[in-house]
The first five atom37 places (N, CA, C, CB, O) and aatype in JSON, in Angstrom:
{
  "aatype": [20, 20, 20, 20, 20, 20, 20, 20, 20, 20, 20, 20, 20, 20, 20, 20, 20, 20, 20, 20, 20, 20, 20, 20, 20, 20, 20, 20, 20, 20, 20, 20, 20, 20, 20, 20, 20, 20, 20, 20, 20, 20, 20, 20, 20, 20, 20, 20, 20, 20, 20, 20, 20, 20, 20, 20, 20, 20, 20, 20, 20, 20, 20, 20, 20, 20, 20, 20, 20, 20],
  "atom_mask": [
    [1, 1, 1, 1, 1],
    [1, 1, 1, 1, 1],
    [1, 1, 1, 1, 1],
    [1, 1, 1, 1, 1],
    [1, 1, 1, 1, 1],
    [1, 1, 1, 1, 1],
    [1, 1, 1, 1, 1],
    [1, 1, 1, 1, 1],
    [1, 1, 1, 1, 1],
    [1, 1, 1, 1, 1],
    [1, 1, 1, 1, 1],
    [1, 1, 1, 1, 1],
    [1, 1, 1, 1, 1],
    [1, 1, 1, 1, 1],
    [1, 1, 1, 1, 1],
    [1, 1, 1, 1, 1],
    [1, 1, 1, 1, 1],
    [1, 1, 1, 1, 1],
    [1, 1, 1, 1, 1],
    [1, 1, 1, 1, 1],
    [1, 1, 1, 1, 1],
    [1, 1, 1, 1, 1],
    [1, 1, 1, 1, 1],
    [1, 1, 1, 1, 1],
    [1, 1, 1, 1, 1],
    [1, 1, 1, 1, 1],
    [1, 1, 1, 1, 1],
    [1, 1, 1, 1, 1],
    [1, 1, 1, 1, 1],
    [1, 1, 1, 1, 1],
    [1, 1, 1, 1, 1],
    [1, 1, 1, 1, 1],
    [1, 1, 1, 1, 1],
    [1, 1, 1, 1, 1],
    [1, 1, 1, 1, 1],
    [1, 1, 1, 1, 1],
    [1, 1, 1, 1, 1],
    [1, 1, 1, 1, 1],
    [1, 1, 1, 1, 1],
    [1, 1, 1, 1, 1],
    [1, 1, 1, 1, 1],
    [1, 1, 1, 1, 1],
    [1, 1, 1, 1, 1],
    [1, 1, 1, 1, 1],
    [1, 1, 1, 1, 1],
    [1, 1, 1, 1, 1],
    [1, 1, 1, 1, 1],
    [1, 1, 1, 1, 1],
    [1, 1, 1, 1, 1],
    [1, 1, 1, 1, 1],
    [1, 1, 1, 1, 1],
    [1, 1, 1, 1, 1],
    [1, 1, 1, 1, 1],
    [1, 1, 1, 1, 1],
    [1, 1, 1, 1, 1],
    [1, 1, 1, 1, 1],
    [1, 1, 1, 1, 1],
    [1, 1, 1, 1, 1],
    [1, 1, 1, 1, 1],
    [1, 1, 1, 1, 1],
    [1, 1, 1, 1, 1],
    [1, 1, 1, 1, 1],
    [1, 1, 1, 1, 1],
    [1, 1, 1, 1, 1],
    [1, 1, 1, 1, 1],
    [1, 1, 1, 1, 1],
    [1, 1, 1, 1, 1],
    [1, 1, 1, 1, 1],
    [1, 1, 1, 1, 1],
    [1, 1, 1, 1, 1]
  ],
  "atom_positions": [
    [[25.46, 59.23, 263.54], [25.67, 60.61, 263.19], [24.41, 61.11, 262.52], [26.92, 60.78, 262.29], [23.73, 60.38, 261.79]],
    [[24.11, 62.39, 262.78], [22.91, 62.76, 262.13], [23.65, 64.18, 261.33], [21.47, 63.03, 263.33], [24.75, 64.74, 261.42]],
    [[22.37, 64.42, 260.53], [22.79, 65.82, 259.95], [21.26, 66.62, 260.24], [23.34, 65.73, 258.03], [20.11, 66.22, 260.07]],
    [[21.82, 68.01, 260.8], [20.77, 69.39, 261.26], [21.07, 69.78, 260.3], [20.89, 70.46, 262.52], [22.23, 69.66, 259.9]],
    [[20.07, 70.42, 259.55], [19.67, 71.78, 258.51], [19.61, 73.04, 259.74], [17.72, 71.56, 257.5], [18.68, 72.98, 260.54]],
    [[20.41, 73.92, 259.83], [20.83, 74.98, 260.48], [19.22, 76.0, 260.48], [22.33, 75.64, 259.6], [18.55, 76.48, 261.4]],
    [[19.08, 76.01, 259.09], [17.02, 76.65, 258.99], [16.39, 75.73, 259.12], [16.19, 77.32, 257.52], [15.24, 75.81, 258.68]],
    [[16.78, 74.51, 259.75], [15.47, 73.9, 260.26], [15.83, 73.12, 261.19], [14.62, 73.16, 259.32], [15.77, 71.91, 261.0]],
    [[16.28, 73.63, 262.34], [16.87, 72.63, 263.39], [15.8, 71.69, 264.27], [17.74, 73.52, 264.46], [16.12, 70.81, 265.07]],
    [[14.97, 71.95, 264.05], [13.83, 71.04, 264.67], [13.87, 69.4, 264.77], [12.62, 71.33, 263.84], [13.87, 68.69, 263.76]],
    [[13.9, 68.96, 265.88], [14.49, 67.65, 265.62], [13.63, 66.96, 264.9], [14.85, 66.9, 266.77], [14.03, 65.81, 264.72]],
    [[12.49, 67.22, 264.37], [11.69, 66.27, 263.31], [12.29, 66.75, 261.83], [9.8, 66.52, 263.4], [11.6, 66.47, 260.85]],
    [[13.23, 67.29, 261.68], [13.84, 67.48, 260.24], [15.26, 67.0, 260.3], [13.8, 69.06, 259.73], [15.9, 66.89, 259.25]],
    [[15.9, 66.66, 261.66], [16.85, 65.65, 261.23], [17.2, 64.5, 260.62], [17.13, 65.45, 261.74], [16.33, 63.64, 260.45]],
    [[18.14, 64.36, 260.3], [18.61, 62.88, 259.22], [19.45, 62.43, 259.27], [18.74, 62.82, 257.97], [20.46, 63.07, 258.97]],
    [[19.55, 61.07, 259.67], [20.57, 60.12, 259.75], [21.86, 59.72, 258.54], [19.75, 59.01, 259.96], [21.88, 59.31, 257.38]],
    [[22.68, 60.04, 259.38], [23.83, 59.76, 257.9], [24.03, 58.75, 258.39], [25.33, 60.65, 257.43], [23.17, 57.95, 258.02]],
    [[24.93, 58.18, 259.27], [25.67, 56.87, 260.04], [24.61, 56.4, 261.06], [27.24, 57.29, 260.93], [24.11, 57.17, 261.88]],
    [[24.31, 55.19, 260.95], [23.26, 54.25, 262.0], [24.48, 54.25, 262.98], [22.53, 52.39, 261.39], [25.65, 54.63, 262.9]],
    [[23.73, 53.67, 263.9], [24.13, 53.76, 265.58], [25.16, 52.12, 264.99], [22.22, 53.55, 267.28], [25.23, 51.74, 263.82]],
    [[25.69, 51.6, 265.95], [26.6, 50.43, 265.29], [26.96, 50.2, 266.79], [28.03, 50.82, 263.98], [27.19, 51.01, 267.69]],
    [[26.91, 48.55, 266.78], [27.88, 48.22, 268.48], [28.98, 48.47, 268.88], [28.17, 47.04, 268.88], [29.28, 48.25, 270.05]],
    [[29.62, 48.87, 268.22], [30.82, 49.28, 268.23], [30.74, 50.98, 268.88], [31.39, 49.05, 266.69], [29.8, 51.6, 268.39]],
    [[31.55, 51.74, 269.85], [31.73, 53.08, 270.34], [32.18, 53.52, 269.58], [32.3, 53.39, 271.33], [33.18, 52.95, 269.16]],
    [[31.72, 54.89, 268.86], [32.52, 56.2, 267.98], [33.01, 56.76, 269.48], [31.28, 57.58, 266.79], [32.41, 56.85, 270.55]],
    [[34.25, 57.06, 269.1], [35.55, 57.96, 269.81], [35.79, 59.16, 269.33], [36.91, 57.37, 269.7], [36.01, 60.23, 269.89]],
    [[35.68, 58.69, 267.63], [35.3, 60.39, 267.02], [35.46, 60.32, 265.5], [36.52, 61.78, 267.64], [35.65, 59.32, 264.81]],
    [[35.32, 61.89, 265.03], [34.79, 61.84, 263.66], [35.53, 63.07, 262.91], [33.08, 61.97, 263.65], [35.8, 64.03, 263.64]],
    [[35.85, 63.15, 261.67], [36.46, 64.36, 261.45], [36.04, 64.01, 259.51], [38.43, 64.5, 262.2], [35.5, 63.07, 258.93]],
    [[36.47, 64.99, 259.18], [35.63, 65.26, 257.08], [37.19, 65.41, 256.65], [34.18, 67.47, 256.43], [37.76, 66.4, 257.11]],
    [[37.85, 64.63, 255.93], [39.63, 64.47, 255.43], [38.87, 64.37, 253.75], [40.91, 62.47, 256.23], [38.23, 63.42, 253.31]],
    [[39.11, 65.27, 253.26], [38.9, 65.26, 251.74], [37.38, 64.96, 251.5], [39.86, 64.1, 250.98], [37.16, 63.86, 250.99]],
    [[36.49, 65.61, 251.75], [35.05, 65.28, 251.63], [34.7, 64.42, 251.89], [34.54, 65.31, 250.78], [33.61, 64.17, 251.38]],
    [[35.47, 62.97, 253.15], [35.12, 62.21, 253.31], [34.9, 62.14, 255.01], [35.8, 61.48, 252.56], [35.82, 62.58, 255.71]],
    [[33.69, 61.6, 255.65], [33.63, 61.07, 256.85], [34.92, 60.1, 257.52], [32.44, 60.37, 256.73], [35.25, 59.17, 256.78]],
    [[35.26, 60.14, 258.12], [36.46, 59.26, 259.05], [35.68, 59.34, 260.16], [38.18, 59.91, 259.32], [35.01, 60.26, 260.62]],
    [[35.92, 57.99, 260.58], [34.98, 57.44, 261.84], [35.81, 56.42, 262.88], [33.58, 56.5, 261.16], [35.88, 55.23, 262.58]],
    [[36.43, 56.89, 264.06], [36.91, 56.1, 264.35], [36.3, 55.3, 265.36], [37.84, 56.46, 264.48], [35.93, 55.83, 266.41]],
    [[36.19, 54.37, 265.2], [35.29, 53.33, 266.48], [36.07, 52.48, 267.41], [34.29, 52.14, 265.8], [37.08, 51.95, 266.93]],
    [[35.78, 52.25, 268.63], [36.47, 51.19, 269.33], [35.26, 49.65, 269.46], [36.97, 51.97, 271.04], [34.13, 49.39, 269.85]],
    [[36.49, 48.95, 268.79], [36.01, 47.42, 269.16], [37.13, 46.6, 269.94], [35.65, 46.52, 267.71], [38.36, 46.63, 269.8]],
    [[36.37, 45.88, 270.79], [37.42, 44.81, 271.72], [38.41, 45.32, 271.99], [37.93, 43.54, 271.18], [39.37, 44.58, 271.78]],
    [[38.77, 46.65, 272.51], [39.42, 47.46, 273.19], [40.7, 48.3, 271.77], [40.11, 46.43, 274.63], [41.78, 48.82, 272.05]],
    [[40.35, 48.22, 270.93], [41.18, 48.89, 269.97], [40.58, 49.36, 268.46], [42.3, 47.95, 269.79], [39.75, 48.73, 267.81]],
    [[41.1, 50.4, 268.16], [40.59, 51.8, 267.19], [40.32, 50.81, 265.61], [42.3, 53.44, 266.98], [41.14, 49.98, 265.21]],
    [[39.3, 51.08, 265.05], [39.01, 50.7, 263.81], [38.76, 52.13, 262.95], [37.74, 49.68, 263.86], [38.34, 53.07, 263.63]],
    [[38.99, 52.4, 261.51], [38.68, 53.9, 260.91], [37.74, 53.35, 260.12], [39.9, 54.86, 260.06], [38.1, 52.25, 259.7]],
    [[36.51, 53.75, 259.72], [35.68, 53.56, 258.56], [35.15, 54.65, 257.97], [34.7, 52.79, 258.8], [34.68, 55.6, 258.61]],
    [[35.19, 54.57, 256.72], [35.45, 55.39, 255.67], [33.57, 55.83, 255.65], [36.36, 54.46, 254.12], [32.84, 54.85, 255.82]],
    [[32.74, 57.38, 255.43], [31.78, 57.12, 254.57], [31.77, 58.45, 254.11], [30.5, 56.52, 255.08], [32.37, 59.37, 254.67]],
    [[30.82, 58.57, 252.68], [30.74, 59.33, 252.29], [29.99, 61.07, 253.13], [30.34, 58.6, 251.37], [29.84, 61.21, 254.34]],
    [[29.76, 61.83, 252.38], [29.18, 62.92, 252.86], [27.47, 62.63, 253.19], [29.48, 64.07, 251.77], [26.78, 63.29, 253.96]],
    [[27.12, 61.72, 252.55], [25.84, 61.28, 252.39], [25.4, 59.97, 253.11], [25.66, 61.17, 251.04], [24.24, 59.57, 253.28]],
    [[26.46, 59.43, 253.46], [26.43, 58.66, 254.92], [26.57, 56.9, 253.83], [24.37, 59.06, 256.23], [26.12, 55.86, 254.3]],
    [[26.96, 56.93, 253.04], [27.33, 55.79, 252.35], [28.67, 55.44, 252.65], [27.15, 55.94, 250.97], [29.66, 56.1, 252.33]],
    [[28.67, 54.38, 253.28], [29.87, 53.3, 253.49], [30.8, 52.88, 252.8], [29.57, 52.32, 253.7], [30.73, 51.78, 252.25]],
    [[31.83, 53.67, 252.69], [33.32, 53.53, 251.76], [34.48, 52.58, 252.39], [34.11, 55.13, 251.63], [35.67, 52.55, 252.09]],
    [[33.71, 51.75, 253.42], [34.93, 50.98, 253.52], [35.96, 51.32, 255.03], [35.77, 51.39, 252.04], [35.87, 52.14, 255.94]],
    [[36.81, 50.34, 254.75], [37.37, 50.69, 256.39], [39.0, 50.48, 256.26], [36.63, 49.41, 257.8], [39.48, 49.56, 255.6]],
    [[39.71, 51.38, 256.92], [41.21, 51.78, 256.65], [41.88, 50.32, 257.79], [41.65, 53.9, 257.32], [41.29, 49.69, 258.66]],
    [[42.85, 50.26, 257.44], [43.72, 49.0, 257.66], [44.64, 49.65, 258.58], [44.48, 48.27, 256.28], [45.46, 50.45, 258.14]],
    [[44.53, 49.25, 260.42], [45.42, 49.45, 261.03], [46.08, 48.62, 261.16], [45.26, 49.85, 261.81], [45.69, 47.5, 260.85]],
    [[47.76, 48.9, 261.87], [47.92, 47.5, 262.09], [47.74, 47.83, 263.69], [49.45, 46.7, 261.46], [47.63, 48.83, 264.39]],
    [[47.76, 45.93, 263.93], [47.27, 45.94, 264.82], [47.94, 46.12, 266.49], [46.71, 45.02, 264.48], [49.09, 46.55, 266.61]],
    [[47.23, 45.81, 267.57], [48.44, 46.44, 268.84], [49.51, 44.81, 269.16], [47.22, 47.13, 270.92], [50.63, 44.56, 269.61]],
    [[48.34, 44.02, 268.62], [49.8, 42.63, 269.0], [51.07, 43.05, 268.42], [49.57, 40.85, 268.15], [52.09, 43.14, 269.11]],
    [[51.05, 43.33, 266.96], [52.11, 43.54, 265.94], [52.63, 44.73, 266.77], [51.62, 43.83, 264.24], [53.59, 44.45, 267.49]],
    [[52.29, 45.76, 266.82], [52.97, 47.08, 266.97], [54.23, 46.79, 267.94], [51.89, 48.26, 267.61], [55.43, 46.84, 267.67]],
    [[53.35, 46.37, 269.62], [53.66, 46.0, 270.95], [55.2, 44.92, 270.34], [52.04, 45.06, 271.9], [56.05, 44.74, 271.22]],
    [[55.45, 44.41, 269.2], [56.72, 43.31, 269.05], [57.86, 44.15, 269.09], [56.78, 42.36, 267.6], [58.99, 43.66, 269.01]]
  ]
}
């Protein structure tokens, strides 16, 4: 994820909040001033938490599709 300054959209003034990661972003949304990130690994959704400033808060606890699928 990057962040554009709207007066300075020039791509040499962009800035990286979230590094690229092996894992696929599916998508992204701001829930209480916070980044939510959902990624797919080994075919199922992980959420990780980061700040506005692209600092890593951690990652929300799904359960998982074996459990669900019982």
């Amino acid at each position: 994820m990057i962040a554009v300054d709207t007066r300075h959209p020039e791509p040499a003034a962009w800035g990286e909040l979230v590094p690229q990661a092996v894992d696929v972003i599916e998508g992204s949304q701001i829930v209480h001033n916070t980044f939510v990130i959902r990624y797919l690994h080994d075919a199922s959704s992980h959420l990780r938490l980061y700040a506005l400033d692209g600092k890593p808060l951690g990652e929300v606890a799904l359960p998982t599709s074996a459990r669900s699928c019982r």
